[in-house]
C-alpha positions in Angstrom: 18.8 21.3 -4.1 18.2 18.2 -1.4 16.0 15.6 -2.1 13.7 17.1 -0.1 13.1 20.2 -2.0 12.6 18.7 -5.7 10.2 20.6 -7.6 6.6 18.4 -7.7 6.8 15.6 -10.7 4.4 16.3 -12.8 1.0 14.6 -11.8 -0.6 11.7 -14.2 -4.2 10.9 -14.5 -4.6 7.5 -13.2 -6.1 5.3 -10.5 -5.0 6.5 -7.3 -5.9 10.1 -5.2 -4.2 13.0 -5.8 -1.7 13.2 -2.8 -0.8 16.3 -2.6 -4.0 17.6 -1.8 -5.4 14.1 0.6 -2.3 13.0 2.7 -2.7 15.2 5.8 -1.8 12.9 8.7 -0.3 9.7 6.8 2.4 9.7 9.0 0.3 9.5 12.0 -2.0 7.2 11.1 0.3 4.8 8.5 2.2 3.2 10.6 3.9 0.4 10.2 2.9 -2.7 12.1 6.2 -4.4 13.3 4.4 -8.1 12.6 4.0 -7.2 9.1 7.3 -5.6 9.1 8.5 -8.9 10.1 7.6 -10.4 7.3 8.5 -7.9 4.4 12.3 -8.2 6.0 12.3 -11.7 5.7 11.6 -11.8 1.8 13.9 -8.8 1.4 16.0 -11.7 2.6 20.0 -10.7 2.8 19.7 -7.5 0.2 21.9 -4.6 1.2 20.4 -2.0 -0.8 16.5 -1.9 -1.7 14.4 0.5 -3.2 11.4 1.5 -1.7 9.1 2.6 -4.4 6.0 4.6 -3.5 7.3 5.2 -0.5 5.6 8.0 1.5 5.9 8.6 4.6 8.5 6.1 4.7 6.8 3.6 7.0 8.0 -0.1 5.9 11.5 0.7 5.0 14.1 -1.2 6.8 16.1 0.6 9.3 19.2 -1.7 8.9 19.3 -1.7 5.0 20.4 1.3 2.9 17.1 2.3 1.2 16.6 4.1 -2.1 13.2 5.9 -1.4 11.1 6.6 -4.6 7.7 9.2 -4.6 6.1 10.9 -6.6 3.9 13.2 -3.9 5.5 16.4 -2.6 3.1 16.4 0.4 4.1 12.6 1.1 8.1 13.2 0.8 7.2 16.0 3.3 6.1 13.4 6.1 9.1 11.6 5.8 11.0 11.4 9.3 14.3 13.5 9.6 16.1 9.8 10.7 15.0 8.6 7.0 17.0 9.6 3.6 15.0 12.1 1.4 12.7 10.3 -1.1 13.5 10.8 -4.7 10.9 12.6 -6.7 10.1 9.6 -9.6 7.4 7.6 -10.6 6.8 3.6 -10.6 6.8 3.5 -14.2 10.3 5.2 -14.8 12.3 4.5 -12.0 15.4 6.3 -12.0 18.2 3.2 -11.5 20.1 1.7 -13.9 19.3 -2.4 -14.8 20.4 -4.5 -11.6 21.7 -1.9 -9.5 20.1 -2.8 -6.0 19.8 -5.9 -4.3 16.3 -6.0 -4.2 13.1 -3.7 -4.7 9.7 -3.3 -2.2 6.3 -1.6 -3.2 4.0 -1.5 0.4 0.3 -1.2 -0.4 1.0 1.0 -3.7 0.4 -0.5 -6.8 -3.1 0.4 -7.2 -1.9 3.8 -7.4 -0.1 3.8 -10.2 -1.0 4.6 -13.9 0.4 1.4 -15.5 0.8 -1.3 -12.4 2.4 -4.0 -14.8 5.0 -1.1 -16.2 5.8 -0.3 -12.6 6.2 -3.8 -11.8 8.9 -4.5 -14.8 10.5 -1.9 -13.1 11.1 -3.3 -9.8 12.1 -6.2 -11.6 14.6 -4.3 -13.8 16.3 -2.7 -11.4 16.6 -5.5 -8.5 19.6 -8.4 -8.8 17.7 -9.7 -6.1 13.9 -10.4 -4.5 10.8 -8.3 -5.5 8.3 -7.9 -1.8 5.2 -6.6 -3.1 2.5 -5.5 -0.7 -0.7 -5.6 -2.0 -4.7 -6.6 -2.1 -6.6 -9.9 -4.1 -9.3 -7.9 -5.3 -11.5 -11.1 -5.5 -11.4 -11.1 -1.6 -12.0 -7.6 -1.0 -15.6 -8.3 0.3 -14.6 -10.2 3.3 -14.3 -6.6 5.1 -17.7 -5.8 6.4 -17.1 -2.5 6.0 -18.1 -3.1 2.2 -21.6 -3.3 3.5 -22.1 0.0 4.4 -19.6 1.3 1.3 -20.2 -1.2 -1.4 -19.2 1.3 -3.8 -15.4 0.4 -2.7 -15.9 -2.9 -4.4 -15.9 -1.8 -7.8 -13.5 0.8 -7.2 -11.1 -1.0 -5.5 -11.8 -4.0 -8.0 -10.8 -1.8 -11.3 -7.7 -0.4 -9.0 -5.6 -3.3 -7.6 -4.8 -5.7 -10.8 -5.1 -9.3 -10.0 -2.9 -11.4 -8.3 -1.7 -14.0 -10.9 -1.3 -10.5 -13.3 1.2 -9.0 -10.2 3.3 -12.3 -10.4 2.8 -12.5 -14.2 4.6 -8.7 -14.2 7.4 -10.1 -11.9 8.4 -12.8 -14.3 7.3 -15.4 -11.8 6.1 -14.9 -8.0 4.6 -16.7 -5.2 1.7 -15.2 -3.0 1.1 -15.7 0.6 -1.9 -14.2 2.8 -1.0 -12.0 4.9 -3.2 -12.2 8.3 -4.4 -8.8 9.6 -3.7 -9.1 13.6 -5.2 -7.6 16.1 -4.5 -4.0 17.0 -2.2 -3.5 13.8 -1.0 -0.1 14.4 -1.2 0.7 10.7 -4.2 3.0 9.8 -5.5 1.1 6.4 -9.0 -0.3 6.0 -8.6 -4.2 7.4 -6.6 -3.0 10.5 -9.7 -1.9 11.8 -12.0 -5.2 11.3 -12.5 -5.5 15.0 -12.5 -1.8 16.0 -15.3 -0.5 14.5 -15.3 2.8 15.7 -12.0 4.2 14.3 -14.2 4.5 11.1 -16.2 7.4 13.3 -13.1 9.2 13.5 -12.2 11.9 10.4 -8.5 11.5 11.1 -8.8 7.8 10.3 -10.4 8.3 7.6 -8.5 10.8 5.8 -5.0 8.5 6.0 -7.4 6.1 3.9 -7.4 6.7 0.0 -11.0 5.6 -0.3 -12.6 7.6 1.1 -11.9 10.7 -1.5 -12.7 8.2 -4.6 -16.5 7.9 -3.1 -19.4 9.8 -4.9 -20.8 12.5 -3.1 -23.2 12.0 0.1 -21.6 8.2 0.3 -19.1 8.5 2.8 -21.6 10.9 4.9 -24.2 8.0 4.4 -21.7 5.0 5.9 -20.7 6.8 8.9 -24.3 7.4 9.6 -25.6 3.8 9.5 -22.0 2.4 10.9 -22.6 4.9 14.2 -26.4 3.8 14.5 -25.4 -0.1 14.1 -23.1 1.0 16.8 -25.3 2.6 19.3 -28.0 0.1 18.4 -25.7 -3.0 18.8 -26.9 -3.9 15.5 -23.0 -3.9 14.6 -22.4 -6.1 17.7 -24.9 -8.5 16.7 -23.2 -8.9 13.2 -20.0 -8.6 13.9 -18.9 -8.5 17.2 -17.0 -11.9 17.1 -14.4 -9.8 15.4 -14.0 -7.9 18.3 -11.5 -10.8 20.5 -10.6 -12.3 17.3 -6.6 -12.8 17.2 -6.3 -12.3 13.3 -8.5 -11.1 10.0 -8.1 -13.3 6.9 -8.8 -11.0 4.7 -7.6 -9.0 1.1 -3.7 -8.6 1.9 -1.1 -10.4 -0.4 3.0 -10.8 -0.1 3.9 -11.3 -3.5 7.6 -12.4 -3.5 9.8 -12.6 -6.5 12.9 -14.5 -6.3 16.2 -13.5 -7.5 16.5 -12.5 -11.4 17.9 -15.2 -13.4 18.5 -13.0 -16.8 19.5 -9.6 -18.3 17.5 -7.1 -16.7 15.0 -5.5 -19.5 13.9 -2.0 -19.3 10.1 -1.2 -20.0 11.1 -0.7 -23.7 11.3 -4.4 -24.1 8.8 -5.8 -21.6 
């Protein structure tokens, strides 16, 4: 049996969407944008070996780096690209490695789906010699999108999802975080890459590589894409927004948390 054709893990109720059933076009839409890139493979620094964990579809990973590729979602490990290695069927919380076995450890807009975040962050620390790169949102600067105008529901949602900052670093035994600017025309498909494109949110395909959308009650998505297309045909959405339109960057919600180097025994989650 490959990699590829590992029975589903079993699924845990938790924060994130149920994958298997809401990750039709991931791969299309999820693409990684080679300035953010940039960045994640300068705080993987000089690691050989990293573990991707949530992985997906596989965008992110390092072409140049052997890569251990950890997810739980059948449907997701499906997506992966033929030129990438299989993705191990695993969860954050109970990654599969032994204590210091790979030079560092990446997570790439994830952690909000997991059922324990701080669990699966011990994890990465466990298993890395080297750097943790974590991906993620400040929930306290989530409402900068104006897209939370016409779904303010997200802001609750999201807020209970993706754990705070200082409790990210706190998990890693010590981190730094640094803003990541959104620029313009990322190419990935997640919520901020459209702050000056307004109407990718008209398009269904957009929205269903987006794992807020399914989390919504019922009528609200239906009830944002009306009032988003009439600000549109309006201009009210112009009028607002439509500085966003030229501008070069988006400060907005997205986080690099690094973690230097371990300095100690690595600890399972027994002990954390």
């Amino acid at each position: 049996m490959t990699a590829r054709d590992q029975p589903p893990v079993p699924a845990r109720p938790g924060r994130g969407i149920d994958y298997e059933r809401h990750s039709v076009g991931y791969a299309r839409q999820r693409r990684a944008d080679p300035r953010i890139a940039a960045l994640i493979d300068a705080a993987l620094g000089d690691a050989r070996t990293v573990v991707n964990v949530g992985a997906g579809a596989g965008s992110y990973e390092p072409p140049d780096r052997h890569v251990i590729a950890i997810e739980p979602a059948a449907a997701m490990r499906a997506q992966r690209p033929p030129l990438l290695a299989p993705a191990i069927a695993a969860h954050a919380e109970a990654l599969p490695l032994d204590d210091g076995s790979v030079d560092a450890a990446m997570a790439v807009v994830t952690i909000h789906h997991w059922q324990d975040p701080a669990a699966g962050l011990r994890e990465l620390r466990r298993v890395a010699r080297g750097p943790v790169v974590v991906l993620t949102v400040d929930p306290d600067a989530l409402d900068r999108l104006w897209l939370t105008d016409y779904l303010p529901e997200t802001l609750a949602d999201d807020r209970a999802r993706f754990p705070p900052i200082d409790a990210v670093a706190q998990a890693l035994g010590g981190a730094t975080a640094t803003p990541v600017a959104i620029p313009h025309g990322c190419t990935d498909g997640f919520l901020e890459a459209f702050y000056h494109r307004p109407e990718a949110f008209l398009d269904p395909a957009v929205r269903a590589a987006q794992s807020i959308w399914p989390r919504l009650p019922p009528g609200a998505e239906e009830r944002a894409v009306a009032a988003l297309r009439r600000d549109l045909i309006s201009g009210a959405w112009d009028d607002r927004w439509g500085f966003l339109r030229d501008a070069p960057a988006f400060d907005g919600a997205f986080r690099l948390v690094v973690a230097p180097p371990a300095t100690g025994p690595a600890t399972g989650p027994a002990a954390a």
